[in-house]
VEXLUMZA-674368 format. One record per residue (C-alpha): residue number from 0; residue in three letters; x, y, z. Coordinates in Angstrom, 3 decimals, decimal comma. Layout:
BEGIN
- NUM;ALA;X;Y;Z
...
END
This chain:
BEGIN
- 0;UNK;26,467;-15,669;1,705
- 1;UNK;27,466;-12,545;0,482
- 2;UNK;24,892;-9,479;1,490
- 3;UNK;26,371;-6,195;0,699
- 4;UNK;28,765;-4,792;3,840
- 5;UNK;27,725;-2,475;6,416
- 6;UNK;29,506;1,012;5,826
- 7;UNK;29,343;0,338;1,887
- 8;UNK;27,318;3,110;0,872
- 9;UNK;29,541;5,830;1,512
- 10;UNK;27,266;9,361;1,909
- 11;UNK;23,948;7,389;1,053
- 12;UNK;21,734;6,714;3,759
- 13;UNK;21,097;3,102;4,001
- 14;UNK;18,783;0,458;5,662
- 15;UNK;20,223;-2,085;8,237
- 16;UNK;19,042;-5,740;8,195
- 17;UNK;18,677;-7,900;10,757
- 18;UNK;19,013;-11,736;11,370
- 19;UNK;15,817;-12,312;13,329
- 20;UNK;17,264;-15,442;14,861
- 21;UNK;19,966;-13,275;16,854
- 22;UNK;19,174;-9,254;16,332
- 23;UNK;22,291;-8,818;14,293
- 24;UNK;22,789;-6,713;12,056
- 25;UNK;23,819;-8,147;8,744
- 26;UNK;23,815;-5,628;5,793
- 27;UNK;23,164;-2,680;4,795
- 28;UNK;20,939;-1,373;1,603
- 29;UNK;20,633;1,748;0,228
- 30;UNK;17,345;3,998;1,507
- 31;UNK;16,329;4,522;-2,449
- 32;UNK;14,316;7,531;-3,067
- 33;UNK;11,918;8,673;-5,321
- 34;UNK;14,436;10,139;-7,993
- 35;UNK;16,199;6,540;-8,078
- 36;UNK;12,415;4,883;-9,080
- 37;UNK;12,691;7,965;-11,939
- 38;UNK;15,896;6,746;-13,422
- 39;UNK;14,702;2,990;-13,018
- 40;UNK;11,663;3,968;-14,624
- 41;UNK;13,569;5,609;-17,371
- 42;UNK;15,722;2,567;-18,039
- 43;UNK;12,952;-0,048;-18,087
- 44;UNK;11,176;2,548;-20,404
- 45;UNK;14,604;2,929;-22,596
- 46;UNK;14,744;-0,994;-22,366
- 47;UNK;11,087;-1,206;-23,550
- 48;UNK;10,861;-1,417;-27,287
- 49;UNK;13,905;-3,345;-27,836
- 50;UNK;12,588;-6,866;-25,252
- 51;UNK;9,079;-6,048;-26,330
- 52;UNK;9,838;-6,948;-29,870
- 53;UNK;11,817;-9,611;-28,919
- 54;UNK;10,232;-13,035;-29,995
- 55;UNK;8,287;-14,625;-27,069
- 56;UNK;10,203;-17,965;-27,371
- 57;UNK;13,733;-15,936;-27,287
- 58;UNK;12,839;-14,096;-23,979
- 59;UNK;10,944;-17,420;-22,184
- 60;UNK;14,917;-19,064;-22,876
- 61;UNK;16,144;-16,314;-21,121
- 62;UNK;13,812;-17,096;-17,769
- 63;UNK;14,651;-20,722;-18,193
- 64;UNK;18,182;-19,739;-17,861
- 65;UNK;17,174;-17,369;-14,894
- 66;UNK;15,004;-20,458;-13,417
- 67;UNK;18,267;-22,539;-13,911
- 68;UNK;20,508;-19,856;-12,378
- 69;UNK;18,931;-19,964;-9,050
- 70;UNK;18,549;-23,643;-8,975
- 71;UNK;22,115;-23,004;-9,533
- 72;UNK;23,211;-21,150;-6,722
- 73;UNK;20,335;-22,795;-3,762
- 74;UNK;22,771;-22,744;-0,806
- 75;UNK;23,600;-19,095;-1,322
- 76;UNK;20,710;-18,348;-1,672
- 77;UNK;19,299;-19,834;0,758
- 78;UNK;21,627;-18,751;3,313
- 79;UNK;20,597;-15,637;2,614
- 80;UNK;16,893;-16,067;2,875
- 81;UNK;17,386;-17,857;6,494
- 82;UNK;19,815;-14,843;7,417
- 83;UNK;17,048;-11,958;6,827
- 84;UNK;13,733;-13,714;7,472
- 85;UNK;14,810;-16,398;9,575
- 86;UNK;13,321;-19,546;7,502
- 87;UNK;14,931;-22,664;8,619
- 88;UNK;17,700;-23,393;6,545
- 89;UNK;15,864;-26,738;5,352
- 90;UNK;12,902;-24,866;4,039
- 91;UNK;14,858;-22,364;2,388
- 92;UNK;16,978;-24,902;0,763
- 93;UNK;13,376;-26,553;-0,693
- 94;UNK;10,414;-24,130;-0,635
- 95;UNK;11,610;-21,007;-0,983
- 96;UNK;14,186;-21,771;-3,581
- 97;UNK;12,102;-24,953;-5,211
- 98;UNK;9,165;-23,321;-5,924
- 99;UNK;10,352;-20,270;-7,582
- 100;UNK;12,429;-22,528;-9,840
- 101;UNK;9,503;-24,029;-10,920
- 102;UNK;7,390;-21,314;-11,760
- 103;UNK;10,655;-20,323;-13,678
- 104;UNK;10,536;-23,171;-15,925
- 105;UNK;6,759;-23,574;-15,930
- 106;UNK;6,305;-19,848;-17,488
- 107;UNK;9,265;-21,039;-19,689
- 108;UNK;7,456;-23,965;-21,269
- 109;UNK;4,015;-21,311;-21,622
- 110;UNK;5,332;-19,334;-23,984
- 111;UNK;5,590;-22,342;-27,254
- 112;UNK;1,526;-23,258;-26,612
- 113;UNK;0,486;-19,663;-25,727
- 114;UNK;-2,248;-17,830;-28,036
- 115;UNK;-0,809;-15,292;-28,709
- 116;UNK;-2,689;-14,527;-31,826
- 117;UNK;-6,227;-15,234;-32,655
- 118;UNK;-8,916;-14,875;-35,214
- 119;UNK;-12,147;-14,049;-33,574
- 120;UNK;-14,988;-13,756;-36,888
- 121;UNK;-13,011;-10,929;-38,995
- 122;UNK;-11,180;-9,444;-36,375
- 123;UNK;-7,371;-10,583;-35,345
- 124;UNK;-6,454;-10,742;-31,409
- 125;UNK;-3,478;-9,993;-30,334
- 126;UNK;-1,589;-10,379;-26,800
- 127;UNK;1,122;-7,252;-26,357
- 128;UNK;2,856;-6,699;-23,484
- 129;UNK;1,545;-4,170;-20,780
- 130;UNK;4,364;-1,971;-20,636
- 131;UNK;6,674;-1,264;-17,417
- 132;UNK;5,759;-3,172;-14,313
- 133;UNK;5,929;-1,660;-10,837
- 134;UNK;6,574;-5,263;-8,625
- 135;UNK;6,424;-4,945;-5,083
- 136;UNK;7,005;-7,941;-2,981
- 137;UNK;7,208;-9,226;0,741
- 138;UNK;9,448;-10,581;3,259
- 139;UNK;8,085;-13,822;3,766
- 140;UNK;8,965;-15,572;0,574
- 141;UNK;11,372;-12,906;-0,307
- 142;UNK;12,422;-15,125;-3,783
- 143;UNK;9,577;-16,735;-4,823
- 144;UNK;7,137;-13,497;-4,416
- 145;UNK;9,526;-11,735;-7,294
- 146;UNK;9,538;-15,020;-9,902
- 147;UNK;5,823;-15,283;-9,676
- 148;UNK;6,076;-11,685;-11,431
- 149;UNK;9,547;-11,131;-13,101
- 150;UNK;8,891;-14,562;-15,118
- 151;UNK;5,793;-13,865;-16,461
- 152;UNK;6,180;-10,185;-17,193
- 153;UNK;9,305;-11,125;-19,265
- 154;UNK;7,872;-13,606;-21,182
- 155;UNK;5,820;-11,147;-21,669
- 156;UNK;7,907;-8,548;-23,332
- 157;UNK;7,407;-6,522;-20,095
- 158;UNK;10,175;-4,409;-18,448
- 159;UNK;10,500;-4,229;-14,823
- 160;UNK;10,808;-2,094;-11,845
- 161;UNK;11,257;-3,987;-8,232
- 162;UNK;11,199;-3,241;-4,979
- 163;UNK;11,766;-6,148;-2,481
- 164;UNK;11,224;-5,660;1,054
- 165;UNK;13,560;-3,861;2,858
- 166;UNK;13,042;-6,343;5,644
- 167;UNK;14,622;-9,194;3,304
- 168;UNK;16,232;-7,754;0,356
- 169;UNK;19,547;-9,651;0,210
- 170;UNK;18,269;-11,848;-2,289
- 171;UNK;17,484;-9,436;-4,479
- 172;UNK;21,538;-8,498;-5,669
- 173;UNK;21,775;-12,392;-6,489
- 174;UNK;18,435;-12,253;-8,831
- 175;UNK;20,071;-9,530;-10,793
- 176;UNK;23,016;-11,228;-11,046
- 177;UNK;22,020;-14,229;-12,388
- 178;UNK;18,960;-12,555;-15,000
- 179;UNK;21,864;-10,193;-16,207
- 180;UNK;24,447;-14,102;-16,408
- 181;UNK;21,270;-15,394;-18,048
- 182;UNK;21,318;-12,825;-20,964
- 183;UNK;18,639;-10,384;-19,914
- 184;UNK;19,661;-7,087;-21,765
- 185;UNK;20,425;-3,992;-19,650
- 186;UNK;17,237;-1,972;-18,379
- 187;UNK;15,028;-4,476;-18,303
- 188;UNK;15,039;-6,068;-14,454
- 189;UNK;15,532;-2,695;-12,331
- 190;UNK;16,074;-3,210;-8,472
- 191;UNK;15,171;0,048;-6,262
- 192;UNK;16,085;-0,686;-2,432
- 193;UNK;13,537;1,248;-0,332
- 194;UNK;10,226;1,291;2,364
- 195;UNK;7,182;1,187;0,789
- 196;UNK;6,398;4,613;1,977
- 197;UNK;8,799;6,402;-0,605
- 198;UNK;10,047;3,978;-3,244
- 199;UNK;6,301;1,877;-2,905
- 200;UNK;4,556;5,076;-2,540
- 201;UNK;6,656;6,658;-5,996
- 202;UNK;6,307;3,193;-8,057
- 203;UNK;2,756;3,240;-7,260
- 204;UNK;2,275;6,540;-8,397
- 205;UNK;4,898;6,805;-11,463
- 206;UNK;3,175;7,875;-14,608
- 207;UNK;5,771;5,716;-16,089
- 208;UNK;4,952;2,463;-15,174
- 209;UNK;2,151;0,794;-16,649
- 210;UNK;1,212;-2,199;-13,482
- 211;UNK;0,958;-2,707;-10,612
- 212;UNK;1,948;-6,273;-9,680
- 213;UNK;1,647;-6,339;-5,484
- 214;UNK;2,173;-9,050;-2,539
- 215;UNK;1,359;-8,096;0,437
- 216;UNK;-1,029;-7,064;3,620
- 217;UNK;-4,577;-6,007;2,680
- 218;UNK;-3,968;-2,755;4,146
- 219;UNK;-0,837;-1,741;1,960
- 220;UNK;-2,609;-3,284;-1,034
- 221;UNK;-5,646;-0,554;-0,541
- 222;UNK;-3,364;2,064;-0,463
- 223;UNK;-1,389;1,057;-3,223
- 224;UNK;-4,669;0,708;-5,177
- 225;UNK;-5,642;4,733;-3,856
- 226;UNK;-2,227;5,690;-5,410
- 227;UNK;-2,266;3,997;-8,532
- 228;UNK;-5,896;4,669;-9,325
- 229;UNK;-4,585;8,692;-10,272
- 230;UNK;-2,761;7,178;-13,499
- 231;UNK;-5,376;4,767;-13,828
- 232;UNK;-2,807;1,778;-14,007
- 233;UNK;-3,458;-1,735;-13,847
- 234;UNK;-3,186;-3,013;-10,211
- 235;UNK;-2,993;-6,731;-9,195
- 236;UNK;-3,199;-7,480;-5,469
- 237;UNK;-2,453;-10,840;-3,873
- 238;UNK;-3,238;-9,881;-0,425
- 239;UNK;-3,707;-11,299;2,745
- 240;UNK;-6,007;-14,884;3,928
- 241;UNK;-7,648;-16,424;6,694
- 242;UNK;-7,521;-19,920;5,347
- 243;UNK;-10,168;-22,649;6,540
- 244;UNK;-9,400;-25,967;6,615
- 245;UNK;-12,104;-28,156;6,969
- 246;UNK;-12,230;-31,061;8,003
- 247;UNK;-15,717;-33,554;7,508
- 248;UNK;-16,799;-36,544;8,806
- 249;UNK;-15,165;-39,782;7,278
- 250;UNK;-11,973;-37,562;6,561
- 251;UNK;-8,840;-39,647;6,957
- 252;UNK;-7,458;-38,136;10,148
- 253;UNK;-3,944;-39,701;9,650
- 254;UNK;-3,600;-37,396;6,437
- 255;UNK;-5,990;-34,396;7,350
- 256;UNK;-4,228;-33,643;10,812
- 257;UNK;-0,696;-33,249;9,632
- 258;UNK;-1,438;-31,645;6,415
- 259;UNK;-3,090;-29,084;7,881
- 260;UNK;-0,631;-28,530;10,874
- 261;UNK;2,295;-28,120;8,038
- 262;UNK;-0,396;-25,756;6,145
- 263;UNK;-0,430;-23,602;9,864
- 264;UNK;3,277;-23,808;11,157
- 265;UNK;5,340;-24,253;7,845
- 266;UNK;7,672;-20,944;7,600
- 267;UNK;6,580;-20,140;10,951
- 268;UNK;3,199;-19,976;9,402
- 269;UNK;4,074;-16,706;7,695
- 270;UNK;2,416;-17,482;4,747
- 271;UNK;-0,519;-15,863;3,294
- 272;UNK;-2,116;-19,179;1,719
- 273;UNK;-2,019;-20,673;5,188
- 274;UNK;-4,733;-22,317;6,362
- 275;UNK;-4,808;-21,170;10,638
- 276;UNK;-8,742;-21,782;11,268
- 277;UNK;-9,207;-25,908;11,577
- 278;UNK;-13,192;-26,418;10,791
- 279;UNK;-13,730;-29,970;12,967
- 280;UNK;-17,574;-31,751;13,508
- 281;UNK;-18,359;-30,994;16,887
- 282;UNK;-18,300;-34,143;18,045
- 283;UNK;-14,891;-35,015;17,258
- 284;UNK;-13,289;-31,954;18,759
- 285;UNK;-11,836;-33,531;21,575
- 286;UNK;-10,123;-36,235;19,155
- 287;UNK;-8,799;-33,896;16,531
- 288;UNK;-7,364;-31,590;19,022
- 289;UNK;-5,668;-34,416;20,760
- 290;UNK;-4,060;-35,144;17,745
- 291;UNK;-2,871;-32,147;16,560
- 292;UNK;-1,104;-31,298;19,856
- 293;UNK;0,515;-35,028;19,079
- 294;UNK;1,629;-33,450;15,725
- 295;UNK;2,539;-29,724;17,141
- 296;UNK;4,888;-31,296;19,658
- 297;UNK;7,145;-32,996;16,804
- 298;UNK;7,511;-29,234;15,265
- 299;UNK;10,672;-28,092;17,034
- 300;UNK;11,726;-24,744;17,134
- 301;UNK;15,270;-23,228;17,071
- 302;UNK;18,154;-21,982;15,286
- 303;UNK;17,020;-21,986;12,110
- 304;UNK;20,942;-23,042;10,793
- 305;UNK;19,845;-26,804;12,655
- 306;UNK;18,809;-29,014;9,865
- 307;UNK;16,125;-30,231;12,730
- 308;UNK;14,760;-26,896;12,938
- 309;UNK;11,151;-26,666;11,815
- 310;UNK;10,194;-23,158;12,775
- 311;UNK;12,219;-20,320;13,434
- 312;UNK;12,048;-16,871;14,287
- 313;UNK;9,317;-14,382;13,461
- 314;UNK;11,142;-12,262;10,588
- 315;UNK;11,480;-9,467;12,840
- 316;UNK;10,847;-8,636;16,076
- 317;UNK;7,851;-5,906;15,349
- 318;UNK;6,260;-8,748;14,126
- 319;UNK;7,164;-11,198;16,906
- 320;UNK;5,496;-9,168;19,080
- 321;UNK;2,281;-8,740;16,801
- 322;UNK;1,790;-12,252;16,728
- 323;UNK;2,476;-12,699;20,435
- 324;UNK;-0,155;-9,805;20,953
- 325;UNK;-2,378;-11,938;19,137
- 326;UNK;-1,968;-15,232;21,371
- 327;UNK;-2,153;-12,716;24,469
- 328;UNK;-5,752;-11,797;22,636
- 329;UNK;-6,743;-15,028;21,995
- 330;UNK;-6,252;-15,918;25,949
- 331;UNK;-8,311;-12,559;26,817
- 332;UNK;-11,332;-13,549;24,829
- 333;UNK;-11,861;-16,857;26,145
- 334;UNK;-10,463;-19,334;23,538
- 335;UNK;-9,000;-22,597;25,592
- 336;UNK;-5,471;-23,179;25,049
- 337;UNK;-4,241;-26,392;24,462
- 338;UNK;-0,892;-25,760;23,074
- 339;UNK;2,092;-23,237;23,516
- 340;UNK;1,027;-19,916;24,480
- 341;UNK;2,572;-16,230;25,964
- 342;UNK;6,376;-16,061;26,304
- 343;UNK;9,244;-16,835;24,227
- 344;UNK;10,550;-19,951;23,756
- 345;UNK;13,852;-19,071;23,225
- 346;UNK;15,884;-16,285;25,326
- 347;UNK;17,487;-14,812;21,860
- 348;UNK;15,486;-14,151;18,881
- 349;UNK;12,296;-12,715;17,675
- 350;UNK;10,710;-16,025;18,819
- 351;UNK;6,693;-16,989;19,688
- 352;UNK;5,211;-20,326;20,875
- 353;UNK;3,579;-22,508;18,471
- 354;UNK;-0,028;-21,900;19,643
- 355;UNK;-3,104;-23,991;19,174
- 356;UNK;-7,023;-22,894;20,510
- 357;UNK;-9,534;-24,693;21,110
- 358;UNK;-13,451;-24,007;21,060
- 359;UNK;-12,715;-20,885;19,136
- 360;UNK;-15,446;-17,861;18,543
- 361;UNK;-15,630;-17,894;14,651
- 362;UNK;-16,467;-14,128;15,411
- 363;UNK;-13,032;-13,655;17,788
- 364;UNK;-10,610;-11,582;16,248
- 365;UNK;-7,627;-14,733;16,308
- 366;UNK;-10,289;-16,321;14,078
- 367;UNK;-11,264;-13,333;11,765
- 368;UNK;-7,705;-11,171;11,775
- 369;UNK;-4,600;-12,417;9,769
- 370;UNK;-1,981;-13,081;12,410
- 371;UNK;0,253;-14,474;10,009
- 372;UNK;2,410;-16,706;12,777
- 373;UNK;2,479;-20,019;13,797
- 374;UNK;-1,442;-19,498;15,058
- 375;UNK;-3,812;-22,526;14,900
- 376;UNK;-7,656;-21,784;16,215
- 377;UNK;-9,910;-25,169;15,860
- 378;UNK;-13,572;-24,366;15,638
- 379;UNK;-16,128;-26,476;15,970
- 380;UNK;-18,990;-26,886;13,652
- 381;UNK;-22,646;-28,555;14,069
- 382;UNK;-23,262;-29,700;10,272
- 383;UNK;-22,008;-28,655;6,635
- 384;UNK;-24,397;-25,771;6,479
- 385;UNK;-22,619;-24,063;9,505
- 386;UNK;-19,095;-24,688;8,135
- 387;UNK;-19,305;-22,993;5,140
- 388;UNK;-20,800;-20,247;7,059
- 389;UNK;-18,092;-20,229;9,114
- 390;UNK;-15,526;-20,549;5,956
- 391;UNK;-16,707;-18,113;4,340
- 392;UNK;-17,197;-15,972;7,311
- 393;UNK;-14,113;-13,531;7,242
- 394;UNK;-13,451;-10,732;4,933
- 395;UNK;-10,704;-12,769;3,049
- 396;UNK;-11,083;-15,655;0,711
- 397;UNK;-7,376;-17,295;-0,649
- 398;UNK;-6,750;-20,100;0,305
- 399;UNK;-9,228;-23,298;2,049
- 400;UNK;-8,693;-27,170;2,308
- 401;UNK;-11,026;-29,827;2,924
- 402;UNK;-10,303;-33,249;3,594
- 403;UNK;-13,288;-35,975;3,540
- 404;UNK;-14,952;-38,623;1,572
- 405;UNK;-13,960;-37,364;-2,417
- 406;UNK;-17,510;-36,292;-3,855
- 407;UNK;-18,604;-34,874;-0,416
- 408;UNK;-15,289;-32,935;-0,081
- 409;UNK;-15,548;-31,444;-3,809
- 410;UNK;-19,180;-30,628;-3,304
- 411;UNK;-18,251;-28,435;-0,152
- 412;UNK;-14,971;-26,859;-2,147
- 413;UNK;-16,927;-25,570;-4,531
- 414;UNK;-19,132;-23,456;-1,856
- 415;UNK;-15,882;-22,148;-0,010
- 416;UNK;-15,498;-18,223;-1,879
- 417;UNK;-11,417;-19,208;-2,096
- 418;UNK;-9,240;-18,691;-5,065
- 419;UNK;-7,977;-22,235;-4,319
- 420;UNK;-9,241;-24,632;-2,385
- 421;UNK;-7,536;-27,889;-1,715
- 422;UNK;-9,359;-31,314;-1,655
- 423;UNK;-7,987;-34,226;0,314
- 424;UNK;-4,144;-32,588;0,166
- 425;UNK;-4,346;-32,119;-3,852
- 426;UNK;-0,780;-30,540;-5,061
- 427;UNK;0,238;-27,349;-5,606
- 428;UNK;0,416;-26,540;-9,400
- 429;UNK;2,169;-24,048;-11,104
- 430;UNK;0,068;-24,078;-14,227
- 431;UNK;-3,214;-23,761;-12,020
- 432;UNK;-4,438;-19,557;-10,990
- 433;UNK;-3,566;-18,426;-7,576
- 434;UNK;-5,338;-15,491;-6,070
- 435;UNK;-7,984;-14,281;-4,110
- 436;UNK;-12,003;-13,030;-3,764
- 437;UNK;-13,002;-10,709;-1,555
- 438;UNK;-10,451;-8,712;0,309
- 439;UNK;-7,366;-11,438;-0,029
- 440;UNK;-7,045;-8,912;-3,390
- 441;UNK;-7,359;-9,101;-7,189
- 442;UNK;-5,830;-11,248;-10,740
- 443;UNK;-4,684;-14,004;-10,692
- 444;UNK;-0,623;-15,943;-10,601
- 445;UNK;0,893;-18,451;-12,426
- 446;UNK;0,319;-20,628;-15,722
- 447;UNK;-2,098;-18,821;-18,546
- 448;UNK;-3,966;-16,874;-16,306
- 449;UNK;-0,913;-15,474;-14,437
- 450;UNK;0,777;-14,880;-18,025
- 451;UNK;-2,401;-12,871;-19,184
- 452;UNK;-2,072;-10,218;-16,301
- 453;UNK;0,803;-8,811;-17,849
- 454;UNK;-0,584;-8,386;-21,277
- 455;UNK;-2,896;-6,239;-23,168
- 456;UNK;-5,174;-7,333;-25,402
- 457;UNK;-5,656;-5,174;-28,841
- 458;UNK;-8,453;-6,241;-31,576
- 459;UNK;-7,469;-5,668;-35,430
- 460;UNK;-10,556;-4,853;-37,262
- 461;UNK;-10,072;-6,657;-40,722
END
């Protein structure tokens, strides 16, 4: 692991970063301002022309090399993801590092079968790219959250301007390194270190950058949208979720149960595709939450450098003690607790309790409110009619699951208003859309549709 040293910046004011696991500081980054988005704004616009008219094939190598370059260098990597956010050091070795690979290579392989031409009666279509991109991305998948943009706004023939979180921004040095190793001409991956409220608040607003491409809480998302609506930019939000997992009569409990445990508690649950409201038939209440306190129990929580670690700190401790002040709610309003609860299960460390509630209010605010820890409310519901309701009953719409008999189960995904909706544990794609309706935001990542958001689209009148 190699973040950049405390002290570093000589006569710069700089941002300390924090292992959550043990409140030490670790690095340092620079407190960018709004004069360091100008001159990355005038580099990726310098950098423009020359990568924009570079053929598509020629800059998808280059991400394949990039995809290849962090495949290359996991452990670091990964290391640094578990020092800043606390992910155990398994899941940052596989998830974190995995997935962006693969998006990588699968925007890689896009670019040979991609229209990017088309006749349409006498007029010719044509796909150019949308200019600079303003990316600003989250802490909780500090790696993969940048990929999902920086690949397909290269292939692209995009230029780029990001800011990570300053939360977890040590991966961001190694990214650079290995898109400039990978042959990715100067200019066009820029990296401003910053909060959102001056280097998110001056990307968003730049006249200079063309997109908007945005991870994060619903609430930053709206006022990124305020900003960038004054140059009338393009904007794409992927935004927060209130996942429901449903679960029907007939489901195979032995698969539904610890699927959608892992799809609550995995990273701590800090995940906005998680799924933290469990949909059960009334009737089998009782069972399923027996069961999923069997499953919750196996979930060990520690030092997230143990291999056996499966959940480790909240990223930071302003957000431990949001999600703690969410368990504290969900006690207040009457939800039964059947699992974990207050206090911290660890004396060091911006730690919570694995939580599960039972007979949960669909209306409560633990069942309507993105906690975004490791959070599980199980609601019961008296027929289909009443869980869909209850579904598509919050103000987000994601991410869903629902596990039961196969034509049953895809007859009920298709009512759920979700961007994605899993059926009986189907696998994640990275050639299928991810995004949201509803408040969880706006476009769409990943494969053709992901690809498309960073392009405009100009008709030649022949």
């Amino acid at each position: 692991m190699r973040p950049p040293a405390p002290g570093r910046f000589d006569g710069m004011t700089t941002i300390p970063v924090f292992n959550p696991a043990t409140g030490d500081m670790v690095a340092e980054v620079p407190a960018g301002t709004a004069a360091d988005v100008d001159r990355a704004v005038a580099a990726a616009r310098a950098a423009l022309p020359a990568w924009a008219a570079t053929d598509p094939l020629d800059r998808a190598a280059v991400v394949g090399r990039i995809g290849a370059g962090i495949a290359a260098r996991t452990d670091e990597l990964a290391a640094l993801i578990t020092a800043e956010m606390g992910a155990p050091v398994s899941l940052a070795r596989t998830a974190q590092i995995q997935f962006p690979v693969a998006v990588a290579q699968s925007f890689a392989a896009l670019a040979e079968s991609f229209a990017w031409t088309e006749e349409i009666g006498t007029s010719l279509v044509v796909r150019e790219p949308i200019g600079v991109v303003g990316a600003i991305t989250p802490w909780n998948f500090p790696l993969q959250q940048i990929v999902s943009k920086l690949a397909p706004a290269l292939v692209a023939g995009d230029t780029v301007v990001w800011k990570p979180s300053e939360i977890a921004p040590l991966t961001a040095r190694v990214l650079a390194e290995i898109a400039a190793e990978a042959g990715l001409p100067a200019g066009v991956f820029n990296v401003v270190y910053g909060t959102g409220d001056v280097v998110g608040e001056a990307i968003s607003a730049h006249p200079g950058i063309d997109m908007i491409s945005f991870t994060g809480s619903t609430r930053a998302g709206r006022r990124i949208g305020s900003v960038a609506a004054e140059t009338v930019k393009r904007v794409a939000l992927e935004l927060g979720g209130k996942g429901a997992n449903v679960i029907l009569d007939g489901a195979d409990l032995d698969v539904a149960v610890p699927h959608g445990v892992a799809m609550s508690f995995t990273n701590g649950g800090q995940v906005c595709g998680s799924w933290p409201r469990l949909l059960v038939p009334v009737h089998l209440q009782e069972e399923i939450v027996e069961r999923v306190v069997a499953v919750a129990e196996t979930y060990t929580v520690g030092d997230p450098l143990l291999e056996t670690t499966m959940i480790g700190p909240m990223a930071s401790e302003q957000h431990r003690d949001k999600v703690h002040g969410y368990i504290e709610r969900g006690i207040a309003d009457g939800a039964r607790l059947v699992f974990g609860g207050t206090g911290r299960p660890l004396e060091k460390g911006a730690y919570v309790r694995p939580t599960i509630f039972a007979d949960v209010d669909p209306a409560s605010a633990v069942a309507q409110e993105e906690i975004f820890g490791p959070v599980l409310t199980i609601i019961p519901y008296r027929d289909a009619e009443e869980a869909v309701a209850i579904a598509n009953g919050t103000t987000y719409g994601l991410t869903s699951g629902v596990f039961g008999p196969d034509e049953e189960a895809r007859a009920l995904a298709r009512r759920i208003r979700a961007g994605q909706v899993d059926v009986n544990g189907g696998h994640w794609n990275a050639l299928a859309p991810f995004g949201g309706y509803r408040q969880s935001g706006n476009g769409r990542e990943f494969g053709r549709f992901g690809l498309e958001e960073f392009l405009e689209v100009k008709s030649i009148q022949l």
